[in-house]
C-alpha positions in Angstrom: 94.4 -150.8 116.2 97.4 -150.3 114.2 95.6 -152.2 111.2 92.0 -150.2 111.5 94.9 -147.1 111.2 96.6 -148.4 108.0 93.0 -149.5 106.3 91.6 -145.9 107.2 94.8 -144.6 105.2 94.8 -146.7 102.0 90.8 -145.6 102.1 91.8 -141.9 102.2 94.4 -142.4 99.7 92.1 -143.8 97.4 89.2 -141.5 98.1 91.5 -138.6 97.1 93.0 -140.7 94.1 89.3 -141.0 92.5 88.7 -137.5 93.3 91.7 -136.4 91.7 90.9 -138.3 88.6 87.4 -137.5 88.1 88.2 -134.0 88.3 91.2 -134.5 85.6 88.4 -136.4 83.5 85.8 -133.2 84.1 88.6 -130.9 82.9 89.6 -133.2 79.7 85.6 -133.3 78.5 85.7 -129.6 79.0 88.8 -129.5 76.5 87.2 -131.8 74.4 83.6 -130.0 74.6 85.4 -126.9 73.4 87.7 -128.6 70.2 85.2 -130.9 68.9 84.3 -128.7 66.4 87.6 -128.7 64.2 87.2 -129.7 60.5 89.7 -131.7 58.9 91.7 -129.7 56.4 91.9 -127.0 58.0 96.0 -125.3 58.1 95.2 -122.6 60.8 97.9 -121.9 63.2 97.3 -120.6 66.8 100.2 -118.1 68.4 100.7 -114.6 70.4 101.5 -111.3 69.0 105.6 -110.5 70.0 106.8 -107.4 70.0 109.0 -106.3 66.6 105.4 -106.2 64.4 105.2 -103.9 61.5 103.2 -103.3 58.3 106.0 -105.9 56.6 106.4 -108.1 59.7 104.6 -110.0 62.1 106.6 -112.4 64.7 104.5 -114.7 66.3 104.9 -117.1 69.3 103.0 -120.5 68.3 100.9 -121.7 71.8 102.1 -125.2 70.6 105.3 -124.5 72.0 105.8 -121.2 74.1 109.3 -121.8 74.9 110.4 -121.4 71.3 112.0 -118.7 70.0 109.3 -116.8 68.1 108.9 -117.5 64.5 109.1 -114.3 62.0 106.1 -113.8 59.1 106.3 -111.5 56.2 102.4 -110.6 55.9 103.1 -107.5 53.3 101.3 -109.2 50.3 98.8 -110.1 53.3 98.5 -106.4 54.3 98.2 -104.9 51.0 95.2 -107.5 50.5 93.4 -106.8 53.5 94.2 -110.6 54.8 95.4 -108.8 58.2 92.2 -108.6 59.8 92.4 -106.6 63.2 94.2 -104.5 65.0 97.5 -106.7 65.9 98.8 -105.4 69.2 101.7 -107.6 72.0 99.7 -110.1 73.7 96.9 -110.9 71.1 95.6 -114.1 70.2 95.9 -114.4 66.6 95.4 -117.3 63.8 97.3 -117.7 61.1 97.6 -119.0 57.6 100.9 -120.0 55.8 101.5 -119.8 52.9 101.5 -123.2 50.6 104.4 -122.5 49.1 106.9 -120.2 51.4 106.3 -121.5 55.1 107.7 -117.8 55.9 105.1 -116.2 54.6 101.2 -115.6 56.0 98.7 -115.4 53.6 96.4 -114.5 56.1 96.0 -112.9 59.8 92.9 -113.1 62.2 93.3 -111.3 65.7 91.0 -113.5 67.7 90.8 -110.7 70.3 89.1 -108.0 67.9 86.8 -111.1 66.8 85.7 -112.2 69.8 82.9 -109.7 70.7 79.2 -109.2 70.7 78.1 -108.1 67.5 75.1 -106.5 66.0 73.2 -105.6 62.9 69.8 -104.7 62.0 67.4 -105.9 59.6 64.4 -104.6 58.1 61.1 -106.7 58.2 59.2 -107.9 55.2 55.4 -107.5 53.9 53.6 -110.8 54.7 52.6 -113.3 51.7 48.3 -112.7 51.0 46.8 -116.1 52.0 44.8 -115.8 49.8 47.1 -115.2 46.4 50.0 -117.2 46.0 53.1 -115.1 45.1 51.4 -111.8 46.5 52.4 -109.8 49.1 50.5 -107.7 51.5 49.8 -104.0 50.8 49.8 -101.1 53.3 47.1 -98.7 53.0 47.5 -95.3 51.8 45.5 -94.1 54.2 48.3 -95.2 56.7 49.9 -92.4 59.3 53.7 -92.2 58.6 54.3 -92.7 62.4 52.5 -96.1 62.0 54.6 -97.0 58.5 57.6 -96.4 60.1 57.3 -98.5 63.3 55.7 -101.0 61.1 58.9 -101.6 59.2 61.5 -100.5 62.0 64.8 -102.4 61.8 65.2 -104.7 64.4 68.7 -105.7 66.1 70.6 -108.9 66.1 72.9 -109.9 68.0 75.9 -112.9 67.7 77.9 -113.0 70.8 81.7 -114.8 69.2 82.9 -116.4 72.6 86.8 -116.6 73.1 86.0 -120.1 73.9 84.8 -120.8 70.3 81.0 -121.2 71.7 78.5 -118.4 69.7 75.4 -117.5 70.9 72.9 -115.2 68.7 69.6 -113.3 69.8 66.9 -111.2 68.4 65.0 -108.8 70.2 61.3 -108.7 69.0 59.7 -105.3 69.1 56.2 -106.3 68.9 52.9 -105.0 68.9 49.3 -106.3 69.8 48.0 -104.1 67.4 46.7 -106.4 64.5 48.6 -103.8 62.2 51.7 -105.7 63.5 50.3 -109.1 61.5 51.3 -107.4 58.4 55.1 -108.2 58.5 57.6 -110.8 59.2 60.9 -110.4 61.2 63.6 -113.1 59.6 64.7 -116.1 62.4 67.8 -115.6 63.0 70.0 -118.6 62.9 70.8 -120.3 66.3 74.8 -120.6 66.4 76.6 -122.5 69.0 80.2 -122.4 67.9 82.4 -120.9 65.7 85.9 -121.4 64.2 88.5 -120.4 62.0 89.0 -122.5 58.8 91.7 -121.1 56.1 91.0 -117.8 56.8 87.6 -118.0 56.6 84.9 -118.2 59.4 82.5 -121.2 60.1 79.6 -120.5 62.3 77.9 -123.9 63.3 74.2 -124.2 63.8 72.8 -126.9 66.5 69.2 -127.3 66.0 67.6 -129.8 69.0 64.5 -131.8 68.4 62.9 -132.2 71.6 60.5 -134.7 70.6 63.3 -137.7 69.9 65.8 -136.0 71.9 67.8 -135.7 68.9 69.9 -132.5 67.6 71.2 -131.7 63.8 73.5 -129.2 62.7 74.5 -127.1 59.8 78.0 -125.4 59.1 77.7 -121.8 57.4 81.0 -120.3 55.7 81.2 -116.5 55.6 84.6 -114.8 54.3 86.0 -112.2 56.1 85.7 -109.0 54.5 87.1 -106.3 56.9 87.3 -106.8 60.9 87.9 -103.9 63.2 87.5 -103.0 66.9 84.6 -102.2 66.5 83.2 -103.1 62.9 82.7 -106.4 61.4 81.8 -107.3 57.9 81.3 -110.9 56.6 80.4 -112.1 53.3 77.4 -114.7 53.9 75.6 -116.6 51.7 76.1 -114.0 49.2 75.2 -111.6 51.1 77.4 -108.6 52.9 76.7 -108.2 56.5 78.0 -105.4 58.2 78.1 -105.6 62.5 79.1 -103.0 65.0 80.3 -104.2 68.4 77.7 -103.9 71.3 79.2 -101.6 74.1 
């Protein structure tokens, strides 16, 4: 009896032991899930907001080691540049970049609160390409109604959704017609991002295309420079291109 006791024990004991490490090993892929996109070269530092900030100062508690004293930036060069990018207040989650030269000082600031948001813009569709004439666009009759113009080339909204988990996710809502008059124009795909991160005080935006016929996926990494970030404003430079957002309430 005694023995049937102990064996029932060591059984327990071991059930709970797996358990316990299958759970640690589900929480360690979730870690690594979330940090495999990291890009070698990349001198961004991760800390809190302290109280003490000013226009001159920022001190900053790194999350590599919390029970530091908090180290002290000068971000003045920083601020007069525009390189402090958000609204710093106590508590934040912010990124930072050094300087290469003067350890003490931040070339550049990202408040990863004010950036992680849903985000819009709008973009105006196109004339279709003529099938028939290479190079040619479509042409809209004169004879067109202004009502019919308009919602023939009405702005439709984006939106990229910057998780505070680093995963993006970006949608387009199709206003679409089944009126043939709708054939006329083309909305631009919008690319399918599913992460983002901070890279020398830029922003990379990774996009995971799947191939369901292999079961394969590829992806792409897209660099856009940060141009202004607000509460509730955004602007990015992207391929080229400025892109304003507002946040989605």
């Amino acid at each position: 009896m005694k023995r049937t006791i102990f064996f029932l024990i060591i059984g327990a004991v071991l059930m709970f032991s797996c358990r316990g490490k299958q759970a640690e090993r589900k929480t360690a892929d979730a870690e690594n899930d979330l940090m495999t996109f990291e890009v070698e070269g990349d001198s961004t530092v991760y800390g809190l907001v302290c109280d003490g900030c000013t226009d001159t100062i920022l001190v900053f508690l790194p999350v590599s080691n919390i029970a530091a004293d908090p180290d002290t930036f000068n971000v003045l060069n920083a601020t007069k540049r525009g390189k402090v990018l958000g609204h710093l207040r106590v508590g934040d989650r912010i990124g930072i970049v050094r300087n290469a030269t003067d350890s003490t000082v931040a070339d550049c600031v990202v408040d990863l609160e004010d950036l992680s948001n849903t985000w819009c813009y709008k973009v105006t569709p196109k004339l279709r390409a003529r099938a028939d004439m290479e190079g040619t666009t479509q042409e809209l009759p004169a004879s067109l109604p202004d009502t019919l113009r308009k919602r023939l080339l009405e702005p439709m909204e984006f939106t990229m959704q910057l998780r505070s988990d680093r995963t993006a996710m970006v949608m387009g809502s199709f206003k679409r017609s089944r009126d043939e008059m709708m054939e006329l124009v083309d909305y631009p795909k919008p690319k399918r991002y599913g992460q983002w991160t901070l890279f020398n005080g830029k922003l990379l935006l990774k996009e995971i295309a799947f191939h369901p016929n292999d079961s394969t996926q590829t992806f792409s990494i897209d660099t856009a420079q940060f141009v202004m970030l607000g509460r509730d404003t955004l602007v990015l430079k992207l391929d080229n291109e400025i892109r304003s957002y507002y946040s989605k309430k």
